[in-house]
N, C-alpha and C positions, 0 to 999 in steps of 0.2 A: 611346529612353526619356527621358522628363522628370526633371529632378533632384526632384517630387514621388514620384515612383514608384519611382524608386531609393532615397529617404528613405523612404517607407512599407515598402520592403521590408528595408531598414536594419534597421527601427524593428520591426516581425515577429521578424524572426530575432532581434534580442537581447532582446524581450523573451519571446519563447519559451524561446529559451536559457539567460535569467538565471530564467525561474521554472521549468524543469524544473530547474535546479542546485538551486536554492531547494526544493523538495519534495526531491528526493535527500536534501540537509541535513537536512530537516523528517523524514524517514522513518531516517538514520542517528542523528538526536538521536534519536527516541522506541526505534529498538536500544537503543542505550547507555542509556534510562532501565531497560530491560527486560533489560539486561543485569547492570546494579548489583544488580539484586533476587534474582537468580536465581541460583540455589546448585548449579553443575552436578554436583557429583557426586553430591546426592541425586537432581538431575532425571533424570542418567543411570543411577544405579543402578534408582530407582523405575518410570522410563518409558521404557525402554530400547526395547520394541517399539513405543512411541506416537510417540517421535521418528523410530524409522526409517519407519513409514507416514507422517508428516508432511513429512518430507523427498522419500519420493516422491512424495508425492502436489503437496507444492513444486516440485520438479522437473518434474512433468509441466504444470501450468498453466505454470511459466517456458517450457516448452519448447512449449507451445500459441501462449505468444503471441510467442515466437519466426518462428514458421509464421507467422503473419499479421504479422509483422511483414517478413519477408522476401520473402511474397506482394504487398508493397507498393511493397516496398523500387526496385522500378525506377522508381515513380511518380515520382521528384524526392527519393527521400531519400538525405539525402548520409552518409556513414561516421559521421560525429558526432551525425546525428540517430539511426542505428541503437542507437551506444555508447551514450549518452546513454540513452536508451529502453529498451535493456537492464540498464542498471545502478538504473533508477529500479525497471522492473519486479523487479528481485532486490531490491531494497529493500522493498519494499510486501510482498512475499511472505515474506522472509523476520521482517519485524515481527509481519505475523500469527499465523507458526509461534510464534515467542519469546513472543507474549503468550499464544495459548494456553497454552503451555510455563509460562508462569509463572503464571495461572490455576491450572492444575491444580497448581504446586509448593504454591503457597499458600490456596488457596482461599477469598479474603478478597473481600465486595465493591468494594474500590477497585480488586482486579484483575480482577475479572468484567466491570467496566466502564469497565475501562482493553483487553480481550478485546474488549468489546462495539463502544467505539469504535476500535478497530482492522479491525475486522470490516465495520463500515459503511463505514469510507472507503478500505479494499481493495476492498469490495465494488461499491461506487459508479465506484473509478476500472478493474475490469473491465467494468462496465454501458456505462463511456465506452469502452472499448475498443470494444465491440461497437457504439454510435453511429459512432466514426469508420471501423470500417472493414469491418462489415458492413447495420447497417440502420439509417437518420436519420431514423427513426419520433419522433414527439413523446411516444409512451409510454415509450420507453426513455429518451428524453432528460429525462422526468417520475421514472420509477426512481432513474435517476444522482443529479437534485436532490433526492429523499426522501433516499436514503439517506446522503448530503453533509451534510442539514440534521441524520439523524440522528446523523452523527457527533461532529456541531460539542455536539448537543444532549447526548451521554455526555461531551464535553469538558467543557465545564460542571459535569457531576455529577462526574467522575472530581478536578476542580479542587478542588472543593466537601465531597467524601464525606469522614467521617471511616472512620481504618482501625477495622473490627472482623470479626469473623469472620462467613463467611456463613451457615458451618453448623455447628452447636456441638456440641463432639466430647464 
């Protein structure tokens, strides 16, 4: 091998590595915003059967993309790309449980679409899921970019909104 090739692959691995860390971060900071807000013992007295269908129904997608991740996993993925990939996907999922969770505690526009944008860029980086390891169609890869841009675009608003109620008791 050319010391290009071993430097290009260098240069792969850390910055795959340093931006899955980076999203990790990025999906543990937006827990902890969604965590500050959230009043769990009204959430669990109030939604006590909603969290436990949310938790399995969490469980079952982690555990989906478990299966394809380990259906993979002979291709060249090394024990740090699995961890790594697992602990990203338990992040993303369990952000979107907590923002719905805190939608419904509060019911306030800044968290419908603070919900909203959670939703789109879980959504989006399952869309990538299924690009990388089931079908490299340019419509799915068109999906992933929709719902990316419309994540960024509830970012924006969620930045911007002021808090007031969504629906007047």
């Amino acid at each position: 091998m050319s010391e290009t090739t071993l430097f290009y692959k260098g240069y792969v691995s850390f910055s795959y590595y340093s931006g899955i860390v980076y999203s990790i971060l990025a999906f543990f900071a937006l827990l902890v915003c969604v965590c500050i807000q959230i009043n769990f013992k009204t959430l669990f007295r109030k939604f006590y059967i909603q969290i436990i269908i949310l938790l399995l129904l969490g469980a079952y997608v982690f555990y989906s993309l478990e299966r394809i991740m380990v259906s993979h996993f002979a291709y060249g993925f090394s024990m740090i790309d699995f961890v790594l990939d697992s602990i990203y996907n338990l992040a993303f999922i369990f952000a979107l449980v907590l923002a719905l969770l805190n939608y419904l505690q509060t019911d306030s526009k800044k968290n419908l679409i603070l919900f909203m944008l959670t939703g789109c860029i879980v959504f989006s980086e399952l869309v990538q899921v299924i690009y990388f390891y089931a079908d490299q169609n340019k419509i799915v890869q068109a999906v992933y970019s929709l719902l990316l841009i419309f994540g960024f675009c509830f970012s924006y608003l969620f930045i911007n909104i002021k808090e007031d109620k969504y629906i007047l008791e």
